[in-house]
C-alpha positions in Angstrom: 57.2 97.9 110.4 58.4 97.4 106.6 61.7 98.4 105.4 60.1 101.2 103.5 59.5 103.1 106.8 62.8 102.2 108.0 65.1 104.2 105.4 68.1 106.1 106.0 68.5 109.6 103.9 70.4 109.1 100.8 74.5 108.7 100.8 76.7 109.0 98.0 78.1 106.0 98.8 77.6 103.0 101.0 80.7 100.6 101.8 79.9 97.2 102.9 82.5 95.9 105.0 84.9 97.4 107.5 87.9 95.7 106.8 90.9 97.2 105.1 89.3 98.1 101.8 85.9 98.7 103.5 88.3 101.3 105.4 89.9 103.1 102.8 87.2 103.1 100.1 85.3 104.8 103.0 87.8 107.6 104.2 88.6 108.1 100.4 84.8 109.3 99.1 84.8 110.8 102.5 87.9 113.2 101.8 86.1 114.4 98.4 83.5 115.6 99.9 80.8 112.8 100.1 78.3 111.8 102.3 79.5 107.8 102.9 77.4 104.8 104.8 79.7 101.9 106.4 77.6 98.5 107.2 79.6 96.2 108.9 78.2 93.2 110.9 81.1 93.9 113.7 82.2 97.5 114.5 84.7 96.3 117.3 86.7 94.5 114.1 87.0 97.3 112.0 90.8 96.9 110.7 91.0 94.0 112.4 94.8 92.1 111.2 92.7 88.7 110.9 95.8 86.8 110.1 99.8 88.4 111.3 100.4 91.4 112.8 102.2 92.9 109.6 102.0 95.7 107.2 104.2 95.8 104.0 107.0 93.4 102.7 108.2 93.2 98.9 105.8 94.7 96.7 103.2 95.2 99.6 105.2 97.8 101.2 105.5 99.9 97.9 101.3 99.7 97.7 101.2 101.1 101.5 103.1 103.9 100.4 101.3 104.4 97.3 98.2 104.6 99.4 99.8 106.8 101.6 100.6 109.2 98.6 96.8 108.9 97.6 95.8 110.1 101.2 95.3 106.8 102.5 95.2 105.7 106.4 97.0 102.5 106.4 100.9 104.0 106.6 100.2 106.8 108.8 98.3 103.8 110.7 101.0 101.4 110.7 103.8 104.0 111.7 101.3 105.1 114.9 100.9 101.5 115.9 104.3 99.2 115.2 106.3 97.6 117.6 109.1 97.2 114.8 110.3 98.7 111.5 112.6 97.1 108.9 113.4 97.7 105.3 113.7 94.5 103.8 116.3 94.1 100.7 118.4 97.2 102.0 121.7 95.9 100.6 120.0 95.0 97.1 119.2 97.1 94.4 116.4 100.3 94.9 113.7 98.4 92.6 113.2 95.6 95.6 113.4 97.1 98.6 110.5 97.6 100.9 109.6 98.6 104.1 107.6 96.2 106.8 106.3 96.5 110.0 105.1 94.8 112.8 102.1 96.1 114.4 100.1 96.6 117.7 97.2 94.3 116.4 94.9 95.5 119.3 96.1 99.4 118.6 96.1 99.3 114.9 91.7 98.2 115.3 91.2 100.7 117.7 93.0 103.7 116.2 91.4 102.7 112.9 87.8 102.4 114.0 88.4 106.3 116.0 89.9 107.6 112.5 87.3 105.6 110.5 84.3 107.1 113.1 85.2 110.7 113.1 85.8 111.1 109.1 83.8 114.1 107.6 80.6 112.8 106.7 81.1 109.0 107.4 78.5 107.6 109.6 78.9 104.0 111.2 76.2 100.8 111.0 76.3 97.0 112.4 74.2 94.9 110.7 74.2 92.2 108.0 73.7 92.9 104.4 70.4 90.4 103.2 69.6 91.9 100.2 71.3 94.5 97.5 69.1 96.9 96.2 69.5 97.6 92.3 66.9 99.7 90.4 65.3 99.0 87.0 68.0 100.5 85.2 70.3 98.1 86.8 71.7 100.4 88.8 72.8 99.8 92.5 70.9 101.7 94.7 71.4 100.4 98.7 71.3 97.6 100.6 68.4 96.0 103.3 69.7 94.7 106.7 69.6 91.7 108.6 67.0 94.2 111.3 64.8 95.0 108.0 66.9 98.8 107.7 67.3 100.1 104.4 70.3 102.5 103.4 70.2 103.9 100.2 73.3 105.2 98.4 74.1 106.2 94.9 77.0 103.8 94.9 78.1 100.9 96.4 81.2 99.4 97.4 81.1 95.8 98.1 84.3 94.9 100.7 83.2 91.5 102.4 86.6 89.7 102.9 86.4 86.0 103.6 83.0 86.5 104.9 80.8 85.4 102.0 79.8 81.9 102.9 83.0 81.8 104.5 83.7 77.9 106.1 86.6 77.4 108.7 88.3 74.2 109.2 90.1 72.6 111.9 90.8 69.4 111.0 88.0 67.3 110.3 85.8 69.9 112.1 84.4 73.0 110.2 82.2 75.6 111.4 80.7 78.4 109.4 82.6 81.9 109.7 84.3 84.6 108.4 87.2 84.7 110.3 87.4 82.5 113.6 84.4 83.7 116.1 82.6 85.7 113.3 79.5 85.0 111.4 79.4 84.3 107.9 77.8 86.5 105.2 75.0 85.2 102.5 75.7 88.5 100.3 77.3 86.1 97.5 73.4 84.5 97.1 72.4 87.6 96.3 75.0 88.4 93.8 74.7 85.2 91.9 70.8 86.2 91.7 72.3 89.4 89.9 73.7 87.2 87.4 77.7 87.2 89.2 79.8 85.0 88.5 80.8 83.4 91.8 83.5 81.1 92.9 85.8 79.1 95.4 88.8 80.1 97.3 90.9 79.4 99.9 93.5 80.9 102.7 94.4 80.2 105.8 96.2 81.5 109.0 98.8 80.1 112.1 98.4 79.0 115.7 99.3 81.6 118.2 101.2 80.7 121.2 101.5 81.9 125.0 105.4 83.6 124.8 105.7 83.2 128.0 105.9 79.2 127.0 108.8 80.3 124.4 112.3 79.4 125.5 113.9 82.6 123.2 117.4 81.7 124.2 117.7 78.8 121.4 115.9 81.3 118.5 117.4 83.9 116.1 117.1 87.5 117.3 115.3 89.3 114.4 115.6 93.2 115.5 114.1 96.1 114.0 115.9 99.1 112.1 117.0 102.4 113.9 115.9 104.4 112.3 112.5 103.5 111.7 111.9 103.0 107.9 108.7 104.5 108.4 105.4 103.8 106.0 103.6 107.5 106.1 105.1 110.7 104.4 103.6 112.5 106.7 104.7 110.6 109.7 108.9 110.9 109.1 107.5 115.5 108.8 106.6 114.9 112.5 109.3 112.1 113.7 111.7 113.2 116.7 114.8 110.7 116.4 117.1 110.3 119.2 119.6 107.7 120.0 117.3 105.7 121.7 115.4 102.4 119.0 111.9 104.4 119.3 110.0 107.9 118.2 107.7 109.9 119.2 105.0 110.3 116.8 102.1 113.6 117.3 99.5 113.1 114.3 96.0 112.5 114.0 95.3 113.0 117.9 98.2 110.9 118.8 99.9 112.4 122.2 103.3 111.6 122.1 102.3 108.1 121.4 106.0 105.8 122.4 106.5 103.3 119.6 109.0 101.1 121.3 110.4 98.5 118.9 110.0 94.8 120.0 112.3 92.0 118.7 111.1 89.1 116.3 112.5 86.1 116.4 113.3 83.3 114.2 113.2 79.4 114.6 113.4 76.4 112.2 111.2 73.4 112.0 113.3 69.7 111.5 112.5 66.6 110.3 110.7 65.2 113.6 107.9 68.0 113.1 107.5 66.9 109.4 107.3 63.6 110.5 104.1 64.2 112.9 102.6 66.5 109.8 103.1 63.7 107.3 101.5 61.3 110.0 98.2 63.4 110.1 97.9 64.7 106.4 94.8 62.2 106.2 93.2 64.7 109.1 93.9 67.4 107.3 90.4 69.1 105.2 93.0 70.1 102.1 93.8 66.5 101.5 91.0 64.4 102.3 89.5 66.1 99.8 86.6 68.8 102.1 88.0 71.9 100.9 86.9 72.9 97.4 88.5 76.2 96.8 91.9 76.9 95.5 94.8 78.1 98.4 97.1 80.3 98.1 100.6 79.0 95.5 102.8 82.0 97.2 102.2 81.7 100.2 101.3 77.9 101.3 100.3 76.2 104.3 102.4 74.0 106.6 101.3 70.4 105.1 101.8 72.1 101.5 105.4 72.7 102.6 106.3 69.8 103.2 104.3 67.7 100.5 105.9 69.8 97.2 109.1 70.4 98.9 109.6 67.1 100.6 113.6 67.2 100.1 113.8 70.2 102.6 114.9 69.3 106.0 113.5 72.4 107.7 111.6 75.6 107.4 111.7 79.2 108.6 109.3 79.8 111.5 109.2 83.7 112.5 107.8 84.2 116.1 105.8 87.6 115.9 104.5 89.5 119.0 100.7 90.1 118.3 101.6 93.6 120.8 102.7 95.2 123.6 99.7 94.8 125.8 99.7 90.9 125.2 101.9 87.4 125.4 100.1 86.2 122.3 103.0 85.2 119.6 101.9 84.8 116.0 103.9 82.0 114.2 104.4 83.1 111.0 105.4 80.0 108.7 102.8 77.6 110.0 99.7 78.2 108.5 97.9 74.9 108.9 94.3 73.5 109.4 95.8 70.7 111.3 93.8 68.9 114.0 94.2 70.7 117.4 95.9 68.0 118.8 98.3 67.5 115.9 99.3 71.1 115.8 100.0 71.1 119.7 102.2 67.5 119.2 104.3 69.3 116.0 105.0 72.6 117.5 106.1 71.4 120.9 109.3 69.6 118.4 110.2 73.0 116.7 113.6 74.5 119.2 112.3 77.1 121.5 108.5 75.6 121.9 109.3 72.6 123.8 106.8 74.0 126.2 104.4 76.2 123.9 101.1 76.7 125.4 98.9 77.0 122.2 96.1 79.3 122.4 94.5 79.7 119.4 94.7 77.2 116.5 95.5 78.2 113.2 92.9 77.3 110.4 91.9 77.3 106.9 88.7 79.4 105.7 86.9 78.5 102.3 84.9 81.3 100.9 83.5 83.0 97.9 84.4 85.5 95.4 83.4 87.1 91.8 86.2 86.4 89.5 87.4 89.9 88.7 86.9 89.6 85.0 83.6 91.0 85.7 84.8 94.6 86.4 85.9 97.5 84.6 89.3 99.3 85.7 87.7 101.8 88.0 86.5 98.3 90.0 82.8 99.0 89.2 80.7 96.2 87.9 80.3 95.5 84.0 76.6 93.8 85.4 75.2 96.5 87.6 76.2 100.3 87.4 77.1 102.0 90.4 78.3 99.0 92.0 82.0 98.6 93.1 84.0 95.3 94.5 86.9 95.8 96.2 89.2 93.2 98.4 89.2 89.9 98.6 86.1 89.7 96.9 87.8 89.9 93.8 90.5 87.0 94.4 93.0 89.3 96.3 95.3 87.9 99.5 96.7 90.5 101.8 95.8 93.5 103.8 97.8 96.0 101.4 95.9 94.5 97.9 92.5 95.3 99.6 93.3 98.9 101.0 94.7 99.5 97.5 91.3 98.5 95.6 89.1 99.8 98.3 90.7 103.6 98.3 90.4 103.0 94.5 87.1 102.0 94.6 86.0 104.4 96.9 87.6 107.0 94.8 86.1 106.1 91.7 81.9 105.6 93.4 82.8 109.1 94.8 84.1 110.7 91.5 80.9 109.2 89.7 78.7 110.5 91.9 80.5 113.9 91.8 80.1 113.5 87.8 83.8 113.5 87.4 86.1 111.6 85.3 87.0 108.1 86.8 90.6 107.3 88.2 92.8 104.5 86.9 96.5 103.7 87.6 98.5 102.8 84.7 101.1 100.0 85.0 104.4 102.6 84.3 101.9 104.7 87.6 101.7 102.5 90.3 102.1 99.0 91.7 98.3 99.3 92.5 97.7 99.9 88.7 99.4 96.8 87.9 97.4 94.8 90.5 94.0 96.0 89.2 95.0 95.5 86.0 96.0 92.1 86.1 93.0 91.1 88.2 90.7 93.2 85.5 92.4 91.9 82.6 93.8 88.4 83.2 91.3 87.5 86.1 92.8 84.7 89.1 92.0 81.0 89.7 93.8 81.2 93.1 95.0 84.0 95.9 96.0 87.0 94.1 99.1 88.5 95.7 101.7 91.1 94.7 105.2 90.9 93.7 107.6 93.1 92.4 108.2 90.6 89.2 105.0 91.4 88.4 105.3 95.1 87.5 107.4 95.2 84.4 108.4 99.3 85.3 109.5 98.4 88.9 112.5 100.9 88.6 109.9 103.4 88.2 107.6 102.3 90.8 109.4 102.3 93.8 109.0 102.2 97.4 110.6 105.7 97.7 109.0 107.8 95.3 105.6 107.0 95.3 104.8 110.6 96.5 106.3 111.8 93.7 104.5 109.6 91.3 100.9 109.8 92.8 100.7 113.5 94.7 99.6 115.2 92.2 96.7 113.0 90.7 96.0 112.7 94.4 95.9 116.2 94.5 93.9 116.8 91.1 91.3 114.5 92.9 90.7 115.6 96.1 92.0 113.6 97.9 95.4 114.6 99.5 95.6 118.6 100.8 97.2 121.5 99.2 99.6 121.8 101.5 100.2 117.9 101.2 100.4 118.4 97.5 103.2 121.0 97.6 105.0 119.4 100.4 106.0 116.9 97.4 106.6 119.2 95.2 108.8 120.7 97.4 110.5 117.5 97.7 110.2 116.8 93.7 112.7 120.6 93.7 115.1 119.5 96.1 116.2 116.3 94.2 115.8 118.1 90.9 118.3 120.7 92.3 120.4 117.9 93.8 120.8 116.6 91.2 122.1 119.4 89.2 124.3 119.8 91.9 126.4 116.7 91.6 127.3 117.1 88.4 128.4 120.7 89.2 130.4 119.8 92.3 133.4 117.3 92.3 134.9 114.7 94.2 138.1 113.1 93.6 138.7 115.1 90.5 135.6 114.2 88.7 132.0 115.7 88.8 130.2 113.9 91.7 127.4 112.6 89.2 130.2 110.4 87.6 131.9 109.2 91.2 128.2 107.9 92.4 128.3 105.3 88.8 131.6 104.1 89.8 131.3 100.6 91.1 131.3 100.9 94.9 130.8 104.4 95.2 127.8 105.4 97.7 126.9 108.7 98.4 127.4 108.1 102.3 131.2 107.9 101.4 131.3 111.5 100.3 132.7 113.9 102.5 130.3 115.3 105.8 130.8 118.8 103.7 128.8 117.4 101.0 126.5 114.9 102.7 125.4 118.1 104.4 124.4 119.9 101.6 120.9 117.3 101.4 118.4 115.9 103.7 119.2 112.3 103.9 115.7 111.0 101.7 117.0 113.9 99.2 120.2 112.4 99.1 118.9 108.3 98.4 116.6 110.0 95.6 119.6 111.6 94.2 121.6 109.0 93.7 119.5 106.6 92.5 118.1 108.9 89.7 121.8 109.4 89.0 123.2 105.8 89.4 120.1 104.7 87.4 119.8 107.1 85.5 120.3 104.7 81.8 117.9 102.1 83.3 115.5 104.7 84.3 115.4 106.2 80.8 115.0 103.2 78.7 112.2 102.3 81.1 110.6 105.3 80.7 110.7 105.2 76.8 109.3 101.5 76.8 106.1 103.3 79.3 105.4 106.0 76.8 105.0 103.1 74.6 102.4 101.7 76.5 100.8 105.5 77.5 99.9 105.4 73.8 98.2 102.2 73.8 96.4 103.2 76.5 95.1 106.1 74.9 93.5 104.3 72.4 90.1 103.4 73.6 88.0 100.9 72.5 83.7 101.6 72.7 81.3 100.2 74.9 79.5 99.2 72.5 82.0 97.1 70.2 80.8 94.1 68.2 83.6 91.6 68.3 81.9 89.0 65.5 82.1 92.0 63.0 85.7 92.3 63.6 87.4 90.8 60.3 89.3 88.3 60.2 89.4 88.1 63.5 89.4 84.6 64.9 86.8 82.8 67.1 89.4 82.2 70.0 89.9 86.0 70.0 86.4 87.1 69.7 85.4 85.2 72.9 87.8 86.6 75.4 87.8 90.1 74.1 84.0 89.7 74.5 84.4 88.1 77.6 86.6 90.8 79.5 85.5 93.9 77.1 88.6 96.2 77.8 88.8 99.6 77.7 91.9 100.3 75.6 93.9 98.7 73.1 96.9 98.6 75.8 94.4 96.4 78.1 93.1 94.3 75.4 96.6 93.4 74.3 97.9 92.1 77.7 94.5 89.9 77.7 96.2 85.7 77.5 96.1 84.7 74.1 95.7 87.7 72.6 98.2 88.3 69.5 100.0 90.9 68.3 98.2 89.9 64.6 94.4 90.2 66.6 95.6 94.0 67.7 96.6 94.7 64.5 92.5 93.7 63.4 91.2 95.6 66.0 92.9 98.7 65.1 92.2 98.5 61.5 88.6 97.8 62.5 88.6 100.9 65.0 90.3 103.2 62.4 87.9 102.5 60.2 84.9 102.4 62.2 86.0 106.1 63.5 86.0 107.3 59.4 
């Protein structure tokens, strides 16, 4: 039997790949309405935490809750399934802080995959992707399966992780895979056949250890916060807190589901352990010279650690319960692709795994992605219509980037096939429209990851207002609730009102709006009479708009700036070479990326205020 006479109906939109993007981009063209395929060659791993058990940190925990406010699973996920909450940064100023958690990694998958499964319109398939079907006007158009199965699909969103001829290494030893005990995919064959661009990268993960072989009385206790700084806005509506370090949490079919909070620990490696690592660099696949693809600068591997920063006498090792149901400890610090027996002898000298019984070995995986040049904003293709990447197939790192671009995605395959205008973040919107932007615009040569340097509004985009920011073009695109929607709004009132209310109320002979600038002054050291008056999240809005309040202004005069530029779009259709006086340097990248604005072009490297200043006298004219 052909594939011909093995067809699905026709979806809106198809997701390849069940990971974290594969996840979100699904669930969002699912909330507006759309009929949505999900291929994935493993439907036990979907949301599977292939590396540590965490959610957030700086800068990844402000995306969580931006996809949160966007009507994303992965906070509400996260606060369901954590065995510890902490907001890192606390004592340091609003801009930085972020919330992380440590995760259930076994209850996370499975509460995903139930979520994932009984979405609106979302139907489930395991299988292999062989070929990508694309029409004659280059338009995508479905896949073909490893079992000869054809689903066809107005859009589709590409979300294949570390799969795409994905090669793990263990030392001298490499086997094919996209994570450790999971087939590799071929999809990036096809894509070069399509004319992609495709490249080289690398990442890698720890060992994980037995903890009943960890001797926890020489390590650093590393407890979580009480209260939970939890990820989902709709979570901390339903929490019930009580003197006791866990909640009770009732949402998405969750019974009173205990979240417990676990400890963390912390250990140090010493000079003996770099010693042994130093010993067996020449075993190691990064330095003799097997792995081709470019690793991750921010967040390195063991044997980088102690090559470029050979004058440190130790490191941090964090010792991270994989979950409650399990001994298995991930050792966060340690990424390595050390021979087994190497990473056995230099763990067993780090204080508190004398004894560690190592049960899986960490590893480094080489795979390949499209650099993201090749992509408009909305994360669909420049080469074939209809097709979206999403995830680490676009040079990303991290569970957070991925579920960002693949709720993005998914959002903008959906919107297109709705015949609705498409969705993109601006960089004063939303740390995920500073990611996609920077991938878009500037491309990557190694492991794209997030940090809060990178968003040059970061006062405005923080951690705890991104409901504020996002609800209502969440709202505007079907994809948050009504009732969600004015649940923020009602929120956005209460710290409008508090505000006006501290300057009308004094303490200490002044107008409270003044006391909170002082040097010092917090709003927790106000009397209980007042601290009453607002919820406590009101309250931490408050004052920050007010103590702020000059930074937050100027920032928000230098974004309206950049709103402009934005405004200013540049057509499809745009001959660079006519461009006057433009020179040749210039004409090739603008050609090369093809942005969509003025604002994007002039954040393209190399670009100069003087070949702006061409293009818009070409464009003005052009428009006459």
């Amino acid at each position: 039997m052909n594939s011909s006479t093995q067809a699905s109906s026709v979806f809106d939109v198809l997701v390849v790949g069940a990971g974290h993007a594969g996840i979100e981009a699904a669930l969002a063209a699912s909330r507006m309405g759309c009929s949505v395929a999900v291929l994935t060659h493993n439907l036990d791993t979907i949301g599977q935490m292939s590396c540590n058990p965490a959610i957030g940190g700086l800068a990844k925990g402000h995306i969580v809750r931006e996809i949160d406010a966007l009507g994303g699973a992965m906070g509400l996920n996260t606060d369901a399934t954590a065995i510890q909450f902490r907001m890192l940064n606390a004592s340091k100023g609003p801009s930085v802080r972020a919330p992380r958690a440590q995760c259930d990694k076994t209850a996370y998958r499975t509460r995903m995959k139930r979520v994932l499964e009984t979405a609106p319109g979302v139907r489930l398939f395991q299988g292999d992707v062989v070929k990508l079907l694309v029409n004659g006007e280059q338009q995508a158009a479905g896949a073909v399966t490893s079992l000869d199965y054809t689903i066809y699909a107005r859009s589709v969103v590409i979300c294949s992780g570390t799969f795409m001829k994905g090669l793990l290494h263990v030392g001298l030893q490499h086997i094919t895979g996209g994570r450790m005990g999971c087939a590799p995919s071929t999809l990036s064959s096809g894509l070069a056949d399509l004319g992609f661009q495709v490249e080289r990268l690398k990442t890698g993960t720890s060992p994980r250890i037995n903890g009943r072989s960890i001797d926890f009385s020489v390590c650093e206790l590393q407890p979580g916060d009480t209260p939970p700084a939890l990820f989902s806005y709709r979570s901390r509506n339903l929490l019930k807190r009580s003197s006791e370090p866990y909640c009770t949490l009732n949402t998405w079919g969750d019974k009173d589901f205990r979240m417990e909070q676990m400890p963390c620990w912390i250990t140090y490696t010493n000079q003996t352990t770099h010693d042994i690592i130093r010993d067996n660099l020449k075993f190691s696949p990064l330095y003799s010279g097997i792995i081709e693809g470019i690793g991750p600068r921010y967040c390195p591997s063991i044997e980088d650690k102690i090559v470029r920063f050979a004058e440190k006498t130790s490191h941090q090792v964090f010792l991270e319960p994989e979950g409650r149901s399990t001994e298995e400890f991930y050792l966060n610090g340690v990424s390595t692709s050390l021979p087994y027996s190497a990473q056995r002898e230099f763990i067993r000298t780090i204080p508190g795994l004398g004894n560690a019984q190592l049960i899986r070995p960490g590893y480094a995986v080489e795979y390949d992605f499209c650099p993201p040049t090749q992509l408009h904003p909305t994360l669909e293709t420049k080469l074939v219509e209809n097709l979206y990447f999403a995830g680490q197939i676009n040079g990303t790192s991290g569970y957070e980037e991925a579920a960002a671009q693949g709720l993005m995605a998914g959002t903008n395959a959906a919107l297109k096939v709705l015949g609705k205008p498409p969705l993109v973040l601006r960089r004063d919107q939303a740390y995920i429209g500073v990611m996609i932007d920077d991938l878009v615009t500037k491309g990557t040569d190694e492991p794209y990851r997030m940090f809060t340097s990178r968003a040059e509004f970061r006062l405005l985009l923080r951690q705890d207002n991104a409901d504020l920011r996002l609800a209502p073009l969440a709202f505007e695109n079907g994809l948050i609730t009504h009732d969600l929607f004015m649940e923020t709004e009602n929120r956005r009132k209460a710290i409008e009102e508090g505000i006006k209310q501290a300057a009308a109320m004094k303490y200490e002979g002044v107008p409270v709006s003044i006391w909170l600038k002082r040097p010092g002054n917090e709003w927790s050291m106000l009397p209980e009479n007042m601290k009453k008056m607002f919820h406590v999240e009101h309250w931490d809005a408050i004052a920050i708009d007010i103590q702020y309040e000059g930074h937050i202004e100027r920032q928000k005069k230098q974004a309206e700036k950049i709103v402009r530029m934005e405004e200013k779009n540049i057509p499809d259709d745009i001959d660079y070479e006519s461009v006057h006086a433009l020179k040749k340097e210039a004409v090739i990248k603008l050609g090369k990326i093809r942005p969509a604005t003025i604002g994007q072009a002039s954040r393209i490297p190399g670009i100069t205020p003087a070949d702006i200043a061409l293009l818009l006298v070409y464009l003005k004219k052009r428009n006459r």
